[in-house]
The first five atom37 places (N, CA, C, CB, O) and aatype in JSON, in Angstrom:
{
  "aatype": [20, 20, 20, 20, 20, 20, 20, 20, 20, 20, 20, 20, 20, 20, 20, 20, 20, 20, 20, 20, 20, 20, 20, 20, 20, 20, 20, 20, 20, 20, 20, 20, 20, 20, 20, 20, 20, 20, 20, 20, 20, 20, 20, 20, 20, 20, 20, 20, 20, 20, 20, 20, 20, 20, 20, 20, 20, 20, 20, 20, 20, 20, 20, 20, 20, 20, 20, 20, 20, 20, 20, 20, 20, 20, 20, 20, 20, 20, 20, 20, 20, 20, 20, 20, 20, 20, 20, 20, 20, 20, 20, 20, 20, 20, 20, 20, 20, 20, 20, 20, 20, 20, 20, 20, 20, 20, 20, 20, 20, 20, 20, 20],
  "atom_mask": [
    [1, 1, 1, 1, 1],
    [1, 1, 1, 1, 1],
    [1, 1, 1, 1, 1],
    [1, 1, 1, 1, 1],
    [1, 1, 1, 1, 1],
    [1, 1, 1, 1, 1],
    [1, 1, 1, 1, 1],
    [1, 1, 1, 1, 1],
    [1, 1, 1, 1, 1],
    [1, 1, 1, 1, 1],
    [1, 1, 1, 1, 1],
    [1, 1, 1, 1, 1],
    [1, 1, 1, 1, 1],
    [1, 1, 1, 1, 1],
    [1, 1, 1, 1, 1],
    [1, 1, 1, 1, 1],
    [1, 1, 1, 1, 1],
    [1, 1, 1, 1, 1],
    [1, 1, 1, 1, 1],
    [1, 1, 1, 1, 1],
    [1, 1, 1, 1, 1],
    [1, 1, 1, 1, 1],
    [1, 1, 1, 1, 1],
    [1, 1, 1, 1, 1],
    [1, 1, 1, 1, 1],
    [1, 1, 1, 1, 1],
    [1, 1, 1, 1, 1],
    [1, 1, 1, 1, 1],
    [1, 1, 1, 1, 1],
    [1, 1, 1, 1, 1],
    [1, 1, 1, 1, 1],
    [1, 1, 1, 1, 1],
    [1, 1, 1, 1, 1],
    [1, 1, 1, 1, 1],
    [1, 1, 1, 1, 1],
    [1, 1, 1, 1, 1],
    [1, 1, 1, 1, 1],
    [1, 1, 1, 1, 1],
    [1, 1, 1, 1, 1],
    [1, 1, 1, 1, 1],
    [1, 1, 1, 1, 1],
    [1, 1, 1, 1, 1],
    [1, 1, 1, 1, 1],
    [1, 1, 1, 1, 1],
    [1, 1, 1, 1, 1],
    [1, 1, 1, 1, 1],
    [1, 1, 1, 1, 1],
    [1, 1, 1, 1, 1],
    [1, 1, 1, 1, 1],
    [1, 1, 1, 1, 1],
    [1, 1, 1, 1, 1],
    [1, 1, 1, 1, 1],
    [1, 1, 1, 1, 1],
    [1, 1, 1, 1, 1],
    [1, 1, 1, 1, 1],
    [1, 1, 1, 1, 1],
    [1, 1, 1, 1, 1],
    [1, 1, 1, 1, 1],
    [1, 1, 1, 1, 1],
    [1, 1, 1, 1, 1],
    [1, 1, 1, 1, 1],
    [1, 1, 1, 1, 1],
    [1, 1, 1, 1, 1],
    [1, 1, 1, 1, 1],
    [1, 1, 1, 1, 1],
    [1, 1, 1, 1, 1],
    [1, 1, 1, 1, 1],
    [1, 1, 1, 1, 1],
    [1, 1, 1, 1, 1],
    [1, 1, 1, 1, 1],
    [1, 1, 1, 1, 1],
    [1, 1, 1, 1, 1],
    [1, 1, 1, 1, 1],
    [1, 1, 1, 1, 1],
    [1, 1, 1, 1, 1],
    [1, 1, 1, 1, 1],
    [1, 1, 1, 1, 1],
    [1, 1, 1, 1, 1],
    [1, 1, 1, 1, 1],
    [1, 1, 1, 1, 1],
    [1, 1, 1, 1, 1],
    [1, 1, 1, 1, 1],
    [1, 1, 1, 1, 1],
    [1, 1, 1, 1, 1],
    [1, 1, 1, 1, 1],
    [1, 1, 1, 1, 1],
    [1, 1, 1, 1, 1],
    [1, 1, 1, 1, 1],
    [1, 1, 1, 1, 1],
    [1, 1, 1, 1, 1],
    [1, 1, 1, 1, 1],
    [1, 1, 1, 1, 1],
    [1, 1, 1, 1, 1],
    [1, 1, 1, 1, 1],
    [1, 1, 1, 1, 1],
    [1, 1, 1, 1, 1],
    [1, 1, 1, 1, 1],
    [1, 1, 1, 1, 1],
    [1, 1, 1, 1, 1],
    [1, 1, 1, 1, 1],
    [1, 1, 1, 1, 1],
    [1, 1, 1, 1, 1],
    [1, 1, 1, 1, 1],
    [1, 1, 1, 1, 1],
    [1, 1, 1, 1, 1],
    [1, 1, 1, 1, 1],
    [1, 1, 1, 1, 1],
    [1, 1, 1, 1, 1],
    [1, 1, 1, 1, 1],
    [1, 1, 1, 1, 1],
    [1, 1, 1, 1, 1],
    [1, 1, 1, 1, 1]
  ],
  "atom_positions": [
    [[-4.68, -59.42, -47.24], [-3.59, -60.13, -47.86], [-3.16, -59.46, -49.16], [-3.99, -61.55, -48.12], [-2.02, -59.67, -49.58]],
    [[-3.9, -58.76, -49.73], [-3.69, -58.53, -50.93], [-2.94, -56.96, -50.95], [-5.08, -58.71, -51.69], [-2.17, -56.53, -51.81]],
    [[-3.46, -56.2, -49.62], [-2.77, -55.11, -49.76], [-1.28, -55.47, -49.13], [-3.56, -53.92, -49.09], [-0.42, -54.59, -49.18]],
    [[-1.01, -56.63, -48.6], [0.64, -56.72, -48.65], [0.95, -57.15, -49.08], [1.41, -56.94, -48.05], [2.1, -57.35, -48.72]],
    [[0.51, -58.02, -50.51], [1.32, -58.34, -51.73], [1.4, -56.93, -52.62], [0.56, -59.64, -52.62], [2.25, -56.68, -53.48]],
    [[0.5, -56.21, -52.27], [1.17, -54.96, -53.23], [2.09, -54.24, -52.5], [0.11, -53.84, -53.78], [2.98, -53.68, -53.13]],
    [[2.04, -54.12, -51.01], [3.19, -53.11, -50.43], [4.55, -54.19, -50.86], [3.01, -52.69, -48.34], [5.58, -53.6, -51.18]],
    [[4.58, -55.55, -50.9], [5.88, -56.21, -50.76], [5.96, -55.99, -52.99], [5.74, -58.4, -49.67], [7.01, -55.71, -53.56]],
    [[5.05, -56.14, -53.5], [5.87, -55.67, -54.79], [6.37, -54.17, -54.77], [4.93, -55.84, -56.12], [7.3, -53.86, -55.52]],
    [[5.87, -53.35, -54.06], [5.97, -51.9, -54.43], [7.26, -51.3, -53.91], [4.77, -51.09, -53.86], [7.89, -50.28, -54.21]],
    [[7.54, -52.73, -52.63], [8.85, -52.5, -51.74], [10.0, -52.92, -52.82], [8.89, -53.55, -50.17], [11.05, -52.32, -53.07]],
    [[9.56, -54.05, -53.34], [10.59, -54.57, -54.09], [11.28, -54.23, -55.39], [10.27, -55.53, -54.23], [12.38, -54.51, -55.87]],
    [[10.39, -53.61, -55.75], [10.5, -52.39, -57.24], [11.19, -51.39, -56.79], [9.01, -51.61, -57.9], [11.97, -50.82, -57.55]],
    [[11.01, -50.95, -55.3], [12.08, -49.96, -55.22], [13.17, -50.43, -55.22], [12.08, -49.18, -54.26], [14.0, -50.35, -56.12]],
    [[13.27, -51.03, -54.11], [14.69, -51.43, -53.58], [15.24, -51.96, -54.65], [14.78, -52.42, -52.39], [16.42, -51.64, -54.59]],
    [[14.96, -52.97, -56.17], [15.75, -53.54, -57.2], [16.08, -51.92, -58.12], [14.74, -54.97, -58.15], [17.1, -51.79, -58.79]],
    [[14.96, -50.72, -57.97], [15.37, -49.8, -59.23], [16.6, -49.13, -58.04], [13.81, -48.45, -60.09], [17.68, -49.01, -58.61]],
    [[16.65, -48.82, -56.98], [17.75, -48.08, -56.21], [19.32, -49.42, -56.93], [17.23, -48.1, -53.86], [20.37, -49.02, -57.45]],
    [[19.02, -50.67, -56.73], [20.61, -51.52, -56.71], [20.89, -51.24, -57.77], [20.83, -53.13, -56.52], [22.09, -51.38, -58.0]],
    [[20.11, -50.78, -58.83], [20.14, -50.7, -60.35], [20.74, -49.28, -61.15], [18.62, -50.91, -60.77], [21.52, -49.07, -62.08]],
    [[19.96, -48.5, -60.28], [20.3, -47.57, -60.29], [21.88, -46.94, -59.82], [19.37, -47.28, -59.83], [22.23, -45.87, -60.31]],
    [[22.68, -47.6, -58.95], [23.85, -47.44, -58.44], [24.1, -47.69, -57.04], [24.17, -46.33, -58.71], [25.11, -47.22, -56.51]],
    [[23.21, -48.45, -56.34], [23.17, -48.9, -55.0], [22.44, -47.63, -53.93], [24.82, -49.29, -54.61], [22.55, -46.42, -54.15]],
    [[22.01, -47.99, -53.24], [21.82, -47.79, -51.79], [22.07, -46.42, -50.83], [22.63, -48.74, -51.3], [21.44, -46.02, -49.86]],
    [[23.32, -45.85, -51.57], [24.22, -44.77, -51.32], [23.69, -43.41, -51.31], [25.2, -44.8, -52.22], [23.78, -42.56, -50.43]],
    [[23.05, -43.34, -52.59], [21.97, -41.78, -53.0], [21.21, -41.37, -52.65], [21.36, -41.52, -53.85], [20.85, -40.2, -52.75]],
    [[20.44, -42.79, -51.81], [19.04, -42.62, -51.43], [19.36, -42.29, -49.86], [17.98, -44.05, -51.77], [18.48, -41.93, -49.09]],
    [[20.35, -42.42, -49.59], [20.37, -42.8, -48.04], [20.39, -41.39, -46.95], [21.88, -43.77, -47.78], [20.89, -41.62, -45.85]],
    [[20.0, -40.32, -47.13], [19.99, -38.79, -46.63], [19.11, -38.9, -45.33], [19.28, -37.61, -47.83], [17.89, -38.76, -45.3]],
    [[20.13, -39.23, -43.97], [19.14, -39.41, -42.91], [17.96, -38.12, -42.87], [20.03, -39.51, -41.45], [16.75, -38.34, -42.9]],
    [[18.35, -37.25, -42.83], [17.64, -35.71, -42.54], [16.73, -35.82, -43.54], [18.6, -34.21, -42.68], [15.71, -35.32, -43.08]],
    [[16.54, -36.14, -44.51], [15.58, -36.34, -45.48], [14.63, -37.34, -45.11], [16.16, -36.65, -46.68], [13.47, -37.17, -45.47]],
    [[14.79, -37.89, -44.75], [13.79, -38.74, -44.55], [13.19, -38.71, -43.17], [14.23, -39.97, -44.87], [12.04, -39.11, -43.0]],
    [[13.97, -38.22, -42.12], [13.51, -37.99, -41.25], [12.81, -36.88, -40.72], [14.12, -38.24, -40.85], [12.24, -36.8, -39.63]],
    [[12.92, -35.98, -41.69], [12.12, -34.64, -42.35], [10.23, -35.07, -42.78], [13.19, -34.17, -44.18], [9.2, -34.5, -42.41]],
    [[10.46, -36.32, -43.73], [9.6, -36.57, -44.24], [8.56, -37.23, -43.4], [10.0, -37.08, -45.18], [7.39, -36.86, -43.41]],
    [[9.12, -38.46, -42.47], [8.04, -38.98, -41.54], [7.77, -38.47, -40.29], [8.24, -40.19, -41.29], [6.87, -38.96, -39.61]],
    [[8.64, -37.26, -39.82], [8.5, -36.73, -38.15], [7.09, -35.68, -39.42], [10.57, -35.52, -36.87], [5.97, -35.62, -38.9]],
    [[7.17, -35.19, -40.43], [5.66, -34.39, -40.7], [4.78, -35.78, -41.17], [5.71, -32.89, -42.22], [3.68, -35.28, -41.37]],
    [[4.67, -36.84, -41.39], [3.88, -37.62, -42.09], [3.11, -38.16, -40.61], [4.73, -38.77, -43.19], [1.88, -38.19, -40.61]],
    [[3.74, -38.51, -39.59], [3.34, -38.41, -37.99], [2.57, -37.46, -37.4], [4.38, -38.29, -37.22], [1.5, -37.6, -36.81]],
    [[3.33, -36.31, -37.65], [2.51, -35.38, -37.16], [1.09, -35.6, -37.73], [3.05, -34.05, -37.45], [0.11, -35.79, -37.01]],
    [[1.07, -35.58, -39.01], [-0.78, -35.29, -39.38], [-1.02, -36.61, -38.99], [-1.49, -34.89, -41.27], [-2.04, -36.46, -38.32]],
    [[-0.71, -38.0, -38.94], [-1.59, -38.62, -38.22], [-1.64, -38.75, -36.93], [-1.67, -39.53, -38.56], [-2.04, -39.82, -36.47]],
    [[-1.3, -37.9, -36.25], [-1.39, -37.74, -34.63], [-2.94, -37.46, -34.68], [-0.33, -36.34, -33.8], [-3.72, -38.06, -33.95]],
    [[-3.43, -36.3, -35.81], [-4.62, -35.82, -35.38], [-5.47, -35.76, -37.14], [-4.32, -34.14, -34.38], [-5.77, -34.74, -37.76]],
    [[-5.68, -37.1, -37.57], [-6.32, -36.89, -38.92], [-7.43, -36.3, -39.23], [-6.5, -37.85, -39.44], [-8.17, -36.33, -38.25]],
    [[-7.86, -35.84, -40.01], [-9.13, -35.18, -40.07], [-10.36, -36.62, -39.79], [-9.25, -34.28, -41.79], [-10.16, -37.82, -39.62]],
    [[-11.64, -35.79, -39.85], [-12.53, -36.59, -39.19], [-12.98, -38.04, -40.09], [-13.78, -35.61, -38.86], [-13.26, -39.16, -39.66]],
    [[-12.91, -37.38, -41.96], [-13.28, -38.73, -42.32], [-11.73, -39.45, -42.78], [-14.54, -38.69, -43.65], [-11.7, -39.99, -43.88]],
    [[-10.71, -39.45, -42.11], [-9.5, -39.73, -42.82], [-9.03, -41.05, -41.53], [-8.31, -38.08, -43.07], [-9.2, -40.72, -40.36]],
    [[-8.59, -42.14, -41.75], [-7.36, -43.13, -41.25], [-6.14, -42.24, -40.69], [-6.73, -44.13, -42.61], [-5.84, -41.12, -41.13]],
    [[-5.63, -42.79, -39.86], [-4.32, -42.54, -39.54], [-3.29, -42.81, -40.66], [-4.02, -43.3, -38.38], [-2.34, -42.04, -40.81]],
    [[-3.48, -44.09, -41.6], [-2.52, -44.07, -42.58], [-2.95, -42.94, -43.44], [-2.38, -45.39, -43.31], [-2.31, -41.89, -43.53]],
    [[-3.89, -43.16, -43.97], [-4.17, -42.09, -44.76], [-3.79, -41.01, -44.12], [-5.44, -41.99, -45.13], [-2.77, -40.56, -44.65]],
    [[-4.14, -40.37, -43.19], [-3.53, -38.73, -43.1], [-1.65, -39.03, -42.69], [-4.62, -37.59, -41.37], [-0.92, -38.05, -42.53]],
    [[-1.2, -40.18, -42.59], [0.17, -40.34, -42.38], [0.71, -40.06, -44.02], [0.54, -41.96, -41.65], [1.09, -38.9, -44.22]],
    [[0.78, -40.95, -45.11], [0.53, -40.88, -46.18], [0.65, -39.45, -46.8], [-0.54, -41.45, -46.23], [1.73, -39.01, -47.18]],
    [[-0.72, -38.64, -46.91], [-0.72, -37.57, -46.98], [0.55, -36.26, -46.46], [-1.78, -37.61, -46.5], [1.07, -35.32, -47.05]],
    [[0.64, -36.7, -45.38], [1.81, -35.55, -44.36], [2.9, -35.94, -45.18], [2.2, -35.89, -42.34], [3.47, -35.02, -45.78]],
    [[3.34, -37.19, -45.35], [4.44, -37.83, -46.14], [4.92, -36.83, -47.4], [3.89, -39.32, -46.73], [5.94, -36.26, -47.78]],
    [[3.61, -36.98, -47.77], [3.98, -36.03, -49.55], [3.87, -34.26, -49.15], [2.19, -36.48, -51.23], [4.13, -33.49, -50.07]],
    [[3.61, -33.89, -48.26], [3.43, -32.98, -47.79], [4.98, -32.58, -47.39], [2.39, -33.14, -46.87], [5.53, -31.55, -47.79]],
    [[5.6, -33.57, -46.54], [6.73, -33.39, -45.8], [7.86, -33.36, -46.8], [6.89, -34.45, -44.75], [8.9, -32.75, -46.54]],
    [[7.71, -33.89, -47.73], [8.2, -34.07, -49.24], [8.47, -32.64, -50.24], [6.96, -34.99, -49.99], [9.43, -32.12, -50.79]],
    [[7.13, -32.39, -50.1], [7.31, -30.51, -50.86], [8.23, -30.05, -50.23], [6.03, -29.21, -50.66], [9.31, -29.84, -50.79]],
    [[7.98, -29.76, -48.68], [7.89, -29.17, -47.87], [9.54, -29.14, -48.22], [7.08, -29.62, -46.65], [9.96, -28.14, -48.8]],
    [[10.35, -30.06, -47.93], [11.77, -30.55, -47.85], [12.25, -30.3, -49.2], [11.95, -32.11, -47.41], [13.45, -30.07, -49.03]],
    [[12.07, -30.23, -50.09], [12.04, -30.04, -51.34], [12.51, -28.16, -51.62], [10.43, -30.61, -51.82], [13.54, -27.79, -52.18]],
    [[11.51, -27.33, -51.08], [11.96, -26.44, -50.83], [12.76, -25.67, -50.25], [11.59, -26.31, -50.8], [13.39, -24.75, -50.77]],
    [[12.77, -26.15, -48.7], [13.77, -25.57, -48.0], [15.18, -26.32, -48.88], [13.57, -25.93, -46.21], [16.23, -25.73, -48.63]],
    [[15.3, -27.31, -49.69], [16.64, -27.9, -50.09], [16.9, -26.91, -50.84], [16.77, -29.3, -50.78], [18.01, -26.38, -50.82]],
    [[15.83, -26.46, -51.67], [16.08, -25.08, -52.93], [16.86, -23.86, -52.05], [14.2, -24.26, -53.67], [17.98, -23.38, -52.19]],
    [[16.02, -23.64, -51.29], [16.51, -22.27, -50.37], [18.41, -22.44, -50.1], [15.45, -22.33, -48.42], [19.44, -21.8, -50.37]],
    [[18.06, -23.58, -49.49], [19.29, -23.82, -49.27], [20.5, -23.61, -50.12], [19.24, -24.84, -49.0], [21.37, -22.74, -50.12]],
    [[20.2, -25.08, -51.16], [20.99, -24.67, -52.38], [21.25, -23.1, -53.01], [20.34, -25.39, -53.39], [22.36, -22.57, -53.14]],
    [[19.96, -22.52, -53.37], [20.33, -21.1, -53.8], [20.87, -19.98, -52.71], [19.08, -20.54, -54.43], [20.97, -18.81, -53.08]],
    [[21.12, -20.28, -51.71], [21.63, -19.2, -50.11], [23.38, -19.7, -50.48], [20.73, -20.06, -47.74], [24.26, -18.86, -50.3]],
    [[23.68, -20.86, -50.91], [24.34, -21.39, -50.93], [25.28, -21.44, -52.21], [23.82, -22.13, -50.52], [26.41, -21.93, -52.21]],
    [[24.61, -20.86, -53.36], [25.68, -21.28, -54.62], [26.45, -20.17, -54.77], [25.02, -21.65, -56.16], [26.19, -18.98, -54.55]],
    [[27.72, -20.85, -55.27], [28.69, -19.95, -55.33], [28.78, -19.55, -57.01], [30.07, -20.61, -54.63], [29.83, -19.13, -57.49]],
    [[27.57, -19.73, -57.82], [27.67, -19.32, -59.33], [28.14, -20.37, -60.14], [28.58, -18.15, -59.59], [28.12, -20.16, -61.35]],
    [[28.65, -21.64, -59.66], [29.45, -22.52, -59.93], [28.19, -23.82, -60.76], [30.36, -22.9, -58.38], [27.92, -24.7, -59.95]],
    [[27.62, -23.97, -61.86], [27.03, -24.95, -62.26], [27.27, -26.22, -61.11], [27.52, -25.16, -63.69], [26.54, -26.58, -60.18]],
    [[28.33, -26.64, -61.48], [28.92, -27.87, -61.07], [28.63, -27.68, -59.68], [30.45, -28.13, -61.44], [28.17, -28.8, -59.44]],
    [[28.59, -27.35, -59.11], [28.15, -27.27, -57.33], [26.3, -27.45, -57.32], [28.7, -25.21, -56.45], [25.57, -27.41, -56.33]],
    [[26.12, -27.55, -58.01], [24.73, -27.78, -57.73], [24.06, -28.96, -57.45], [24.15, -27.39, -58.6], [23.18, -29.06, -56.6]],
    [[24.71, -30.39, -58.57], [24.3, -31.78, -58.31], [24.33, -32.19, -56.94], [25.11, -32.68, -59.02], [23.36, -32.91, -56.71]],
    [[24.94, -32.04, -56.09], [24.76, -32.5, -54.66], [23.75, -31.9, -53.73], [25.94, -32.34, -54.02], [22.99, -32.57, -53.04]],
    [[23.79, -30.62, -53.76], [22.31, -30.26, -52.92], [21.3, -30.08, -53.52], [22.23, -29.13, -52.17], [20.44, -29.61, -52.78]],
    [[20.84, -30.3, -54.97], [19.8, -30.41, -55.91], [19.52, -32.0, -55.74], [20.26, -29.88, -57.49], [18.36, -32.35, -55.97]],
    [[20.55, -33.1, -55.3], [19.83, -34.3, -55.4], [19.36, -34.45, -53.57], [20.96, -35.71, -56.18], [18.47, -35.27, -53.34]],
    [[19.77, -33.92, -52.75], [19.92, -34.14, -51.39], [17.74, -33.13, -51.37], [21.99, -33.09, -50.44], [16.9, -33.41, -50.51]],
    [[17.56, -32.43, -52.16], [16.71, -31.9, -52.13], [15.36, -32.68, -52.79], [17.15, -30.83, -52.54], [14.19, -32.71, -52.41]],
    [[15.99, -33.23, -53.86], [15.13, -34.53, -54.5], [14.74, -35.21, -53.57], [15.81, -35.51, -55.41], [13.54, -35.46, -53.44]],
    [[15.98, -35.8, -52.47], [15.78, -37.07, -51.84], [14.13, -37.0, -51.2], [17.07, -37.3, -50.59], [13.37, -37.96, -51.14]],
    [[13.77, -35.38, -50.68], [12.63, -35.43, -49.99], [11.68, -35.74, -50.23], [12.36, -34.75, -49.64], [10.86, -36.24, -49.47]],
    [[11.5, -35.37, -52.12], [10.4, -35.75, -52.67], [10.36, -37.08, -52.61], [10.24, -35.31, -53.86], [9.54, -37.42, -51.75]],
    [[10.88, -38.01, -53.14], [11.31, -38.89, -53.42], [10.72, -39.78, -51.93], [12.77, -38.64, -53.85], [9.92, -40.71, -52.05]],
    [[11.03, -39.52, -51.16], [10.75, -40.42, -50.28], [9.56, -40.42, -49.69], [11.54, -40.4, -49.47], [9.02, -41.44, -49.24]],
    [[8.78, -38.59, -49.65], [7.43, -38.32, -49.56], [6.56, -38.54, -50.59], [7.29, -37.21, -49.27], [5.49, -37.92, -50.65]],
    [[6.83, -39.17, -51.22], [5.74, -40.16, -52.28], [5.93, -41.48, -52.73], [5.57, -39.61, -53.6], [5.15, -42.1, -53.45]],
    [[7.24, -41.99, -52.16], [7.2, -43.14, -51.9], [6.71, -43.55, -50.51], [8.32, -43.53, -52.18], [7.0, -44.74, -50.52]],
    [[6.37, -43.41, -49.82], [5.98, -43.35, -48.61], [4.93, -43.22, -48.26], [6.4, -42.73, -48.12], [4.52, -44.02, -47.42]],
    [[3.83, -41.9, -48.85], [2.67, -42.1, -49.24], [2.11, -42.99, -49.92], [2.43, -41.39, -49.62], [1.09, -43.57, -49.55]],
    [[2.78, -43.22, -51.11], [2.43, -44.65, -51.91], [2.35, -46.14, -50.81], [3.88, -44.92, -53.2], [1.44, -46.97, -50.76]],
    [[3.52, -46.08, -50.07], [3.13, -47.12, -48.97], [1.75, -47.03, -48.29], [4.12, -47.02, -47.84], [0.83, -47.83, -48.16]],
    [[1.92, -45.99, -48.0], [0.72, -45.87, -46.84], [-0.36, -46.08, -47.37], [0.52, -44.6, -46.12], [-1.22, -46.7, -46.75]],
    [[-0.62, -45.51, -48.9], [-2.27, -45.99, -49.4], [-2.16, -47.91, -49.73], [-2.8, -44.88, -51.38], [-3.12, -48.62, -49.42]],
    [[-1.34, -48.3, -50.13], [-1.51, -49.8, -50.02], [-1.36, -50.08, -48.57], [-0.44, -50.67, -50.9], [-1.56, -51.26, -48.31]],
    [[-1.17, -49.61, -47.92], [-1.2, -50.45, -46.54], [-3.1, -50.3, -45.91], [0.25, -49.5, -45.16], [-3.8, -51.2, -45.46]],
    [[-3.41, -49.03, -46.09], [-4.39, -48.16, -45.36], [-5.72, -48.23, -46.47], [-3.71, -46.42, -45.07], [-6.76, -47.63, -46.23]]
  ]
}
């Protein structure tokens, strides 16, 4: 009981700092996130021996997170045209990964 009163505060702290933050809109990068849990799956398909499935889900999460994080860099820098101002959009689309691979992990250890 107690670890889903912390996943439902931890849910709810997000979701009030995202409405607060400017709504719903920023966070919302399907490929990002779906980046983040098709690797957070993968490692718990096959967790190591002393590890949970959440736990090694969790883990892959923040993993899938770097992981996305970088290729956003690659991207962005394959991609700039020298232009400062061109950068805020695929510098935050690159955030989004982190962002969601440690929020996500953070789920998973209160759940797991």
């Amino acid at each position: 009981m107690q670890r889903l009163l912390g996943l439902a505060i931890f849910a709810g702290c997000l979701i009030a700092a995202m409405q607060l933050s400017g709504g719903f809109a920023p966070f919302s990068d399907v490929p990002s996130l779906t980046l983040v849990v098709v690797i957070g799956v993968s490692a718990a398909i096959a967790p190591k021996a002393d590890q949970t499935r959440t736990a090694a889900f969790g883990e892959g999460c923040l993993r899938g997170g770097y992981i996305g994080f970088v290729l956003g860099l690659i991207v962005l820098v394959a991609q700039w045209d020298g232009d400062l101002a061109s950068l805020g959009a695929p510098l935050a689309v690159a955030l989004l990964t982190l962002f969601w691979g440690a929020a996500l992990s953070h789920a998973a250890q209160l759940v797991g």
